[in-house]
N, C-alpha and C positions, 0 to 999 in steps of 0.2 A: 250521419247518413250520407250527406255528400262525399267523403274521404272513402266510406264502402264503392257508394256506386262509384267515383273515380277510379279505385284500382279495379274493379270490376271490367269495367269499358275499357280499360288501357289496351285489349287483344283488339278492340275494334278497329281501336286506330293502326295498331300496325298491321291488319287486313286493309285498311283503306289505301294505307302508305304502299302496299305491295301489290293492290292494283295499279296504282298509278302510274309507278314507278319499272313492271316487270317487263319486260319487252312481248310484245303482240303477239311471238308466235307460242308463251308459256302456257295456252289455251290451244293451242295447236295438236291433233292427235298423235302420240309416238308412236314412233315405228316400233317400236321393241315396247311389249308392258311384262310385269312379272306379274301375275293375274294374283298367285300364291308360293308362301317360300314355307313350306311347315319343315322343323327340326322334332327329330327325338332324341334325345343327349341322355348317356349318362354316365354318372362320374364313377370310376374305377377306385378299389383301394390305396393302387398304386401312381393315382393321381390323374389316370391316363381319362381319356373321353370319348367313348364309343360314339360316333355321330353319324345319323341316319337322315338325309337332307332329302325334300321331295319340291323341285322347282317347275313351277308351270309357266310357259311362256306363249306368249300371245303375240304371233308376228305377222303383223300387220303389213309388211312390204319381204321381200324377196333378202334371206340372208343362207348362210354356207351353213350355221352353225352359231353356236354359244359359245361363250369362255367362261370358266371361277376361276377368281384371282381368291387365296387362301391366305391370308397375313399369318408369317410365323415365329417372327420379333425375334428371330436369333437367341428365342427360348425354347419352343416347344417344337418337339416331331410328327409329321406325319406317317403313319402305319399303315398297308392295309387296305388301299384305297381301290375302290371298283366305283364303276361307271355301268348307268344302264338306265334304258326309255319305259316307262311306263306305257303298254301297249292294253288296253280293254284289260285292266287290271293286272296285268299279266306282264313279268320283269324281264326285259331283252337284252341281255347284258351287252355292253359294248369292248372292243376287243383295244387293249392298246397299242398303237401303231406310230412312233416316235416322227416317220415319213410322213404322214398322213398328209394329205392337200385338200385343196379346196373341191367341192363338188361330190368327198367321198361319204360314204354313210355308214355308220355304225362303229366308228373308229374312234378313238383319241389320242391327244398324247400332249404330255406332261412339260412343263420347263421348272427343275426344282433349286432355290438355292437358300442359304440359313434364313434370307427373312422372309420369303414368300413361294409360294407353287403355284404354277397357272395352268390351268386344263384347259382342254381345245381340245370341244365335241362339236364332230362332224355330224351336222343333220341338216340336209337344206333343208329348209322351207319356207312357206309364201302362203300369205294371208289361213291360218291354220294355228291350231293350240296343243303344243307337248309338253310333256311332264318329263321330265329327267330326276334319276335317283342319283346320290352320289354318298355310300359308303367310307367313314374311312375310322381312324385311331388317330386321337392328337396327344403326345405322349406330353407327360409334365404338363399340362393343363391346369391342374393345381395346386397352389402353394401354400407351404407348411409355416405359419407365423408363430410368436411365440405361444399363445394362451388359445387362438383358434384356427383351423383349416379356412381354407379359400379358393373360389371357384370367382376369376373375375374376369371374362371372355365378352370380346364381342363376336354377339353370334350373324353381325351386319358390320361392314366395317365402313368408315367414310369414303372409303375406294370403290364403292357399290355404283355403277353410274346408269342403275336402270331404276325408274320408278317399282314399288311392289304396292299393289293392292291391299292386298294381307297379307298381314305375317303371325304366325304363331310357333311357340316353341315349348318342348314338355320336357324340362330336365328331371331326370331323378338320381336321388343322390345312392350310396353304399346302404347305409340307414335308412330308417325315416321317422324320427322323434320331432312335430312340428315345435314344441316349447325349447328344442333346440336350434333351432333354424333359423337365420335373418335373413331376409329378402328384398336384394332392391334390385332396381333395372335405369339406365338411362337413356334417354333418345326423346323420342317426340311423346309429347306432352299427354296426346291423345291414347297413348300406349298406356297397359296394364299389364301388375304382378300379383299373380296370386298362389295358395295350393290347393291345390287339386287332385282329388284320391291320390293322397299320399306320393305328389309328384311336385313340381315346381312349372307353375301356366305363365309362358308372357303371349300378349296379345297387343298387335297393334295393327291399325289402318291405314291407307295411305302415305306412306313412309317417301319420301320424295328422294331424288340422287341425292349422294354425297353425303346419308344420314346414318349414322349408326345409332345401331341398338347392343346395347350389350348389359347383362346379368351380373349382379354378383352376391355370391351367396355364399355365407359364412355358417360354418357348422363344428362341432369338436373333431379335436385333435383323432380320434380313435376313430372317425369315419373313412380315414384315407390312413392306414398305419403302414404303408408301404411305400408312401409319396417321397417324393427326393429332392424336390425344389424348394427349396428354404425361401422366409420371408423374415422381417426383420420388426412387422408392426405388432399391433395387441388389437383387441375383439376391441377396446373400449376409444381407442384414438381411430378406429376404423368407423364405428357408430357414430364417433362426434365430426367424423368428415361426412360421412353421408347425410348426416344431421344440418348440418351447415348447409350442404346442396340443395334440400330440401328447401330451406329459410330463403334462401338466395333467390328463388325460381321470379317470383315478382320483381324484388331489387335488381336483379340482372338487368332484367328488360329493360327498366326503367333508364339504367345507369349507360348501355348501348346506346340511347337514344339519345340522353344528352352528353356520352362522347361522339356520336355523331354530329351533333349541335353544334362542336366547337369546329368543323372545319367547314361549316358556312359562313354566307358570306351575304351583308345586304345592307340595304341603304339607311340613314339615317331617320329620313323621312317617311318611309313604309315604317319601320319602327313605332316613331310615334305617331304613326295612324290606328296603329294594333293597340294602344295601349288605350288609345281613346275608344275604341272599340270592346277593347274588355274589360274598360270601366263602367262603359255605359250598361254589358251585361251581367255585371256582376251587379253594382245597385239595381238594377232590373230584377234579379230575384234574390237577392237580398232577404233573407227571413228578417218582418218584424216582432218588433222586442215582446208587444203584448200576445206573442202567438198564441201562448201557453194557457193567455185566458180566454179565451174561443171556445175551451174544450165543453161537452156536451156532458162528457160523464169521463170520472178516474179509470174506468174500467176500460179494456180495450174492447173492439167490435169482436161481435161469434162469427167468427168466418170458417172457411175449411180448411183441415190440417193443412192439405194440396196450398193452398192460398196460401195460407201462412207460411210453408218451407219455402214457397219460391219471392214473397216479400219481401220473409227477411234474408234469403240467402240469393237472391237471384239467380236461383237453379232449385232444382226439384232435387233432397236431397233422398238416400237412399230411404230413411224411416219415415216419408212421407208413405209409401205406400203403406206400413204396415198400422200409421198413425190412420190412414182414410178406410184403411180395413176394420180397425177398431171404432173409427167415429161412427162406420154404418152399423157395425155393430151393437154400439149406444145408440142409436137412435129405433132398432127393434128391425131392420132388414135384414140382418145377419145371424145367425147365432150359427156359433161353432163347437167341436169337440176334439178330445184327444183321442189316437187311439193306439195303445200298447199291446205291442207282440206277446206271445204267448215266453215265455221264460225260458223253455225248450226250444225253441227257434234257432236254427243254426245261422239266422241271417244276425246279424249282427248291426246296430246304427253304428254311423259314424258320429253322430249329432247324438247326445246326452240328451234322456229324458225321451216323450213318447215320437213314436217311429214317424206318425203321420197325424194332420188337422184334417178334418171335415167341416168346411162350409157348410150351411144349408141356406139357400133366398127364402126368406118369409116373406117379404110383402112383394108384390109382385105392379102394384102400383106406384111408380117411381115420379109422380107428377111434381111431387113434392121435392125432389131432390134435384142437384146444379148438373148443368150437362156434366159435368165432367166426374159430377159420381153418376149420373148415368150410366157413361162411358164405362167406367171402373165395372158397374155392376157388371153391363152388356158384356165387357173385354172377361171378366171372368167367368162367369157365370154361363153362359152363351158362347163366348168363343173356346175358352180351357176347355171348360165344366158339361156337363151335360143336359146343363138348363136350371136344373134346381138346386146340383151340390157341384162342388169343385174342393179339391185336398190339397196339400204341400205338394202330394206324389204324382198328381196330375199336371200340376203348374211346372214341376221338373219334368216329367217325360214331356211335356208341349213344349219346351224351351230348346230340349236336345233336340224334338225334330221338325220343328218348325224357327229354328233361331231366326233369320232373314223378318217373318210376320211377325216374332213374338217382339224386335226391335222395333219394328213400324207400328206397330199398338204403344209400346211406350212413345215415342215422339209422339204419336195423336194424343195421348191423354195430354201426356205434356202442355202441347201446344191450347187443348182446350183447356186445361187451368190457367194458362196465362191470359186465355180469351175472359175466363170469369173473370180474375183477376182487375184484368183492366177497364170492365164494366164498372167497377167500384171507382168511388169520386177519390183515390191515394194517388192518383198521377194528376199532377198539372200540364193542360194540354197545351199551355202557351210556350211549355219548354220543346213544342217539336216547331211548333211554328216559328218560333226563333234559331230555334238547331239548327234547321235546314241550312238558312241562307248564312248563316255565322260560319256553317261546316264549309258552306262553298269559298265565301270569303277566305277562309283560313289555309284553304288546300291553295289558294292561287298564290296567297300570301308563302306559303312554303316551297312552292313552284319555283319563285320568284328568287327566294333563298339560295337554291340548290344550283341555280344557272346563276347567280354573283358567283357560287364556289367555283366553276367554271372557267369561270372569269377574273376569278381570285381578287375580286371586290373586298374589302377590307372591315365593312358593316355589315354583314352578314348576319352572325353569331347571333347580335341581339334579335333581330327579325325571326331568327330561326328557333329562337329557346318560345320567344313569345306566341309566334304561331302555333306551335307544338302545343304550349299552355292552353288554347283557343281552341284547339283539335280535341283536346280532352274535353276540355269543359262542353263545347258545341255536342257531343256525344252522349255526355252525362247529362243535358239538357232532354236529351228523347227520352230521357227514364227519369227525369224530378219528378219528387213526389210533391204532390199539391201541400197545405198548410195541415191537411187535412190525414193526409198518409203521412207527413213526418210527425204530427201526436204519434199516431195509430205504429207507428214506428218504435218511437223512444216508449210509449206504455209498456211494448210488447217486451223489448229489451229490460224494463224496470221488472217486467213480469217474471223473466227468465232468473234476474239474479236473483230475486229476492224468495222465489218460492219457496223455499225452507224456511224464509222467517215470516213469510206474511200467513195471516190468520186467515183462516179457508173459511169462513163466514164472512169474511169481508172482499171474496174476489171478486166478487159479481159474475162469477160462472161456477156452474154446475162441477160437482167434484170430481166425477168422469172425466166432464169436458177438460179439465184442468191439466189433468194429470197427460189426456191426449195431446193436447197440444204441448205438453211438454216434452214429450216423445216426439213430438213433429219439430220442434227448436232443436232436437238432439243434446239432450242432456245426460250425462254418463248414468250406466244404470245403479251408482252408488248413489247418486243424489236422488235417480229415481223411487229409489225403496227407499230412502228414507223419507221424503215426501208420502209415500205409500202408509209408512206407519204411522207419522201424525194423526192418520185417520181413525176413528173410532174405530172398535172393532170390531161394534155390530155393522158396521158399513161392510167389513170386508170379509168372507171375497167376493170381488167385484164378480158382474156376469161376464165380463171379460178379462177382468184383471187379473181371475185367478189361475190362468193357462198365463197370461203374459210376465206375470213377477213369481212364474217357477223359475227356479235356480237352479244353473249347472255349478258345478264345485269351482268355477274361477269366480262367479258371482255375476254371470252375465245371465242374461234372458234364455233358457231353455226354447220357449217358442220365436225368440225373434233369431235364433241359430238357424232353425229347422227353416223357416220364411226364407230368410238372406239363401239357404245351401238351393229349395229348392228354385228362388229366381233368378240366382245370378250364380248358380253352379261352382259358388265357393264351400269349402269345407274351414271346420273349425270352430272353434265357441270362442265366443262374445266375455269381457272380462267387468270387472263392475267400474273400470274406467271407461270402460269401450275405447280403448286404444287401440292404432294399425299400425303403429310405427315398426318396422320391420316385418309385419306381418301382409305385405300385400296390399293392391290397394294400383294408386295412380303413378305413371314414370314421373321421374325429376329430372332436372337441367342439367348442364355439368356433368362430370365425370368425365368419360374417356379415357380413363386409366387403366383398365383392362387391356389384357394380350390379347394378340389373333386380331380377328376380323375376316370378313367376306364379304368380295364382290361382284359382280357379274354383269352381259353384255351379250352384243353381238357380233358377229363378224359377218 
């Protein structure tokens, strides 16, 4: 449990390290912001990249105009290229004027050579928001390897030197077979890949200077059968680098920080102050040995799926929702149904199995339940729904047009599971009141460090590995779990492995409940059905379980597709691993091997 929560917290510390440490005015408002940068891409047979750029800029002080700087790696062409403002929806194209100076409007003009083009649009303006399109063709854009095609573009390059709010981009390829497609993206952590009606979606948020983002997407040879830029790799050495990026993302960090470590510097005696210090708080919570005989009972507590995802995972993961949709279900506030098109329908699902669920609220007295199924029922029911039913098909059109509220309802539930959460006796509260002044200690002690390097003091290194040690653990302190949440912990862990062998008369929870919160751990839906069928038969089907363990032909969950497509606007089915590896999903570290790039500014 401690080794969880430590790498857990480890992002805390280097939030705290980057306040410290950032100069005063990186809180300061910019003159230039890029409000949004949306791309529409798409990839040509002949390798080429049709690219439709739409930049909003937000200038906050008096400027002549914008530039893009366009990285062109002394591989690829630019074709084709127009310029023009978005006016009241309406496209004003801009003229190009190679002369062009300062002060004029509607102009631009180019400076092109093999590894980059830079444009310079003339638009004064002062405190005011414009949108600028910028059309072009990037020829060879992608490359032909031996066994698979490849699209590996930054569509942000580190040359970028303007903050962007948002950014999203919607590549589509020649094709579109997703069981053929791999998809990954790199840049900020906070970023997402996924597909979307049969396109490729990245999505990220405040993306800071100097950061790129770039795609790479890997498809067969016969998507691009006219491309000309040879590659030299394979589909399988390309998967086991991405693979590797992926693994690295935590050890990276880690390993930054104690190469950082060796170029301080500190004194002998701060040293061993720190060690007295994180002995005394290590024996201080120190688990004893008889913890294990405390326990109350073998069984873990009934708590809420909600609870439980974020216990054991220290985040709400995505199948706590559909796991707090099925528990209200079992408990008699919910019941739901399928409902299937008529077989002559020319509409067609994209999601295997029935087209749309119908919620209905039965009980309408919720006194019984934790605010944060409250929350749930009120967030659905009341704010989607129309008081008594809510569908999949509602919960997606309220997503598309309300995204901004539909994210601020997740945060609030969020926030109030973790409020129940911590009402329960699983945190020990002596770890914040030691956190605190340990954490203070420990930043002065690193302070301390950082000005030996300075100073090229020659005891550093140890002071500075030790206090870092001290930062983490002072951290991991706000979140110990009492004696009483680390049982409640390793039970719940003993729970997950063993489900398939322990004997379901002996869990001490209900068969339902079981099987829900095994869907709230996230357990692949192969272990889930087989779990399902230990069960007698006259047990099933469940009043829930028999819409949740239909099966699309990869062996994933039929309803939890439809769920997942309508709240979080991905397509695709679910497999009986429930694996996303290539499929979409979060950015990773590393890379930067992609051509191109983009970036942009003021003048």
């Amino acid at each position: 449990m401690e080794v969880d929560y430590l790498k857990n917290r480890f992002v805390s510390f280097i939030i705290v390290l980057t306040i410290l440490f950032s100069p005063a005015n990186v809180f300061a408002e910019e003159d230039l912001v890029i409000s949004s940068w949306i791309v529409e891409a798409n990839l040509l047979e002949d390798g080429s990249l049709s690219v439709v750029k739409d930049i909003t800029y937000n200038f906050n002080t008096d400027f002549n105009g914008i530039y893009v700087d366009i990285v062109l790696d002394n591989i690829i062409k630019i074709e084709d290229l127009q310029v023009s403002e978005i006016i009241a929806g309406e496209e004003v194209k801009y003229i190009q004027d190679q002369r062009a100076k300062k002060g004029q409007y509607g102009v631009y003009s180019t400076d092109l050579t093999d590894d980059y083009i830079n444009i310079m649009i003339f638009s004064p303006s002062e405190d005011e928001s414009k949108t600028f399109r910028l059309k072009y063709t990037l020829v060879d854009a992608a490359a032909v390897h031996l066994d698979t095609g490849e699209l590996y573009y930054k569509l942000i390059g580190d040359n970028n030197e303007t903050p962007i709010d948002y950014f999203r981009a919607n590549i589509n390829l020649p094709r579109f077979n997703q069981e053929d497609i791999k998809i990954f993206a790199h840049g900020p952590l906070n970023g997402n890949i996924n597909f979307d009606n049969e396109s490729i979606k990245l999505e990220v948020s405040n993306i800071p200077s100097n950061t790129f983002v770039e795609a790479r997407l890997l498809f067969p040879l016969d998507y691009v059968p006219q491309a000309t830029r040879a590659g030299s790799s394979s589909l399988d050495n390309i998967l086991d680098e991405e693979q590797a990026l992926a693994d690295r993302i935590i050890e990276d960090e880690i390993k930054r920080e104690e190469r950082k470590s060796l170029f301080n510097n500190i004194s002998i005696g701060l040293s061993a102050a720190t060690l007295l210090i994180l002995g005394f708080v290590l024996n201080k919570f120190r688990r004893k040995p008889d913890l294990f005989e405390k326990m109350d009972s073998i069984y873990p507590d009934e708590i809420s799926p909600a609870e439980l995802s974020l216990f054991m995972n220290s985040v709400i993961v995505p199948r706590a929702y559909i796991a707090t949709l099925l528990d209200l279900t079992r408990k008699g506030f919910i019941t739901f149904e399928a409902i299937v098109s008529d077989k002559g329908s020319k509409k067609k699902s994209k999601i295997e199995g029935p087209d749309n669920y119908i919620f209905t609220k039965n009980n309408t007295n919720l006194g019984s339940l934790m605010e944060h199924e409250k929350f749930f029922m009120e967030w659905f029911f009341n704010e989607i729904g129309n008081g008594s039913k809510v569908s999949t098909n509602d919960i997606d059109n309220y997503r598309e047009k309300n995204a901004i509220k539909f994210s601020k309802s997740q945060t609030s539930w969020s926030k109030i599971v973790r409020e129940d959460l911590n009402a329960r006796d699983y945190y020990d509260p002596k770890g914040k009141r030691f956190g605190i002044p340990i954490l203070f200690i420990s930043i002065i002690l690193l302070a301390v460090s950082i000005m030996s390097l300075v100073l090229e003091g020659l005891y550093g290194i140890p002071l500075l590995i030790l206090s870092i040690i001290l930062i983490i653990y002072s951290i991991f302190l706000f979140q110990r779990t009492s004696d009483e949440g680390y049982i409640q912990y390793r039970l719940w862990k003993d729970f997950k492995k063993n489900n398939s062998k322990m004997d379901l008369n002996n869990l001490g929870l209900s068969t339902d409940l079981s099987m829900i919160y095994l869907i709230a751990l996230g357990l692949p839906m192969k272990e889930l059905d087989s779990y399902r069928e230990s069960i007698d038969v006259n047990y099933y089907p469940l009043h829930w379980g028999y819409f949740y363990f239909l099966m699309n032909n990869k062996g994933g969950s039929t309803f939890e597709d439809k769920f997942n497509n309508s709240f979080y606007g991905t397509t695709g089915s679910s497999t009986s691993n429930s694996t996303s590896f290539g499929g979409g999903g979060g950015f990773t570290g590393g890379g930067g091997g992609g051509v191109g790039g983009s970036g942009s500014g003021g003048f």
